[in-house]
Structure formats: structure tokens, C-alpha cells
C-alpha positions in Angstrom: 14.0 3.1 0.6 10.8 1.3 0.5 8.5 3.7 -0.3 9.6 5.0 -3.3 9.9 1.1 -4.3 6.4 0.9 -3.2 5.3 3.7 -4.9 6.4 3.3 -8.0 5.0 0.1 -7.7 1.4 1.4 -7.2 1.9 3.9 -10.2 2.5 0.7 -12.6 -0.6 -1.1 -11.4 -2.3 2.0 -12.0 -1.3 1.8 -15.3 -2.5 -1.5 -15.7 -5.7 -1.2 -14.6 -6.9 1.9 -15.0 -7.6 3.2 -19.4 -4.9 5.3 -20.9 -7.3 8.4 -20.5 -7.9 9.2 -17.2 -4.5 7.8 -16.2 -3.9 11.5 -14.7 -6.7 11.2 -12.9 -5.5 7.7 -11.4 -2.4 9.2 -10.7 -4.1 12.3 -8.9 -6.8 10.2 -6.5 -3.6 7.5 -6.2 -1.2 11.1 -4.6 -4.5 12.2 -2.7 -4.8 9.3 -1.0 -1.0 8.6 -0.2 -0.5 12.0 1.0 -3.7 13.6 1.8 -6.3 11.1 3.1 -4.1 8.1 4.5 -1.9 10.6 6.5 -4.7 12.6 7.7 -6.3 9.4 9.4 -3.2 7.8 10.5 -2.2 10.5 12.5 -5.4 10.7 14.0 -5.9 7.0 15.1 -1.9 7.0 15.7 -2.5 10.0 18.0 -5.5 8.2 19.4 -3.8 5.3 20.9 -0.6 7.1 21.8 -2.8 9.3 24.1 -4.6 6.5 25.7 -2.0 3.8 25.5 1.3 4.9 25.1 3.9 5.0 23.1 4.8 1.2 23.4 1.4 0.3 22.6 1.4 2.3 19.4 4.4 0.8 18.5 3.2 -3.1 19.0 -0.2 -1.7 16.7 2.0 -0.3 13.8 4.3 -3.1 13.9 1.6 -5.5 13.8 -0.6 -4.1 11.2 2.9 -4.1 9.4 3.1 -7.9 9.7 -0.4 -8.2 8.8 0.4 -6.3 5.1 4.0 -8.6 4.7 1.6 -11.8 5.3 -1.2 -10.6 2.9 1.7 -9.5 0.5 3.1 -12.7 0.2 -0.2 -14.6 0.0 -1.2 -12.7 -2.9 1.9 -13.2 -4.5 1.6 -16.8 -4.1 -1.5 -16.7 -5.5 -0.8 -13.6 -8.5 2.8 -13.9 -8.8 2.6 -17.5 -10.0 0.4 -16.2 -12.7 2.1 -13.6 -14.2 5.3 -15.8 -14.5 3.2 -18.3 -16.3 1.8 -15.5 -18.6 5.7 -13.8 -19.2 6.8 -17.8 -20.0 3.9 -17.7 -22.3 5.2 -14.7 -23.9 
């Protein structure tokens, strides 16, 4: 269930940031690296360390670079989210 919250998430930030013309071309580099790039080079680092380490270990490295994205998450949320309330009050 997350990643099509997470998704759609990154579509509507592309949408802010990037002009109204070559939002199709956001949207395509945004799908190729989702599906195409990231997976390719997870899979090999994943398969990487589950060859030299082990399963457990791979586990531990996923869960902790997991933690790592919740803790930058909620910093930058601190830090943006604070401002975009400010700028809907203002609204």
C-alpha cells in the first residue's frame, strides 16, 4: 500500500517543480528510474551482500537504510511541512 501512496506522491512533486511542458518527460525519467534504473542496481548490491553475507545481513542493510529514509523523511518534514502549512494558512 505504500508505494502507490509514494508514488503518486513523487508524480505531484513532479508537477510542481518541473514546467508544464516537458511534464511527460518528468513523468518518463521519474518511471525509468523507479522501474528501470533503481531496480537494476538494487538487485545487484542486494545480490551482492546476500552472496557474501547472508540473508540476515541483507535484511539488517534494507531495514536500516529503511530507517535512515523514515528519519530523513521526518526531518524534512519538520523543516518543509511547517512551511507549506504556513503558506496554505496564508491562502
Amino acid at each position: 500500500m505504500t508505494f502507490p501512496i509514494f508514488y503518486s506522491a513523487a508524480i505531484q512533486y513532479l508537477y510542481r517543480i518541473v514546467p508544464v511542458e516537458w511534464r511527460a518527460t518528468g513523468q518518463t525519467v521519474l518511471a525509468l528510474l523507479f522501474f528501470g534504473v533503481s531496480g537494476i542496481i538494487a538487485s545487484y548490491i542486494g545480490g551482492a551482500i546476500y552472496g557474501a553475507y547472508g540473508g540476515k545481513t541483507l535484511y539488517l542493510f534494507i531495514s536500516s537504510i529503511s530507517f535512515i529514509g523514515m528519519v530523513f523523511a521526518m526531518v524534512l518534514y519538520r523543516i518543509y511541512g511547517k512551511r507549506l502549512d504556513t503558506a496554505e494558512e496564508a491562502v
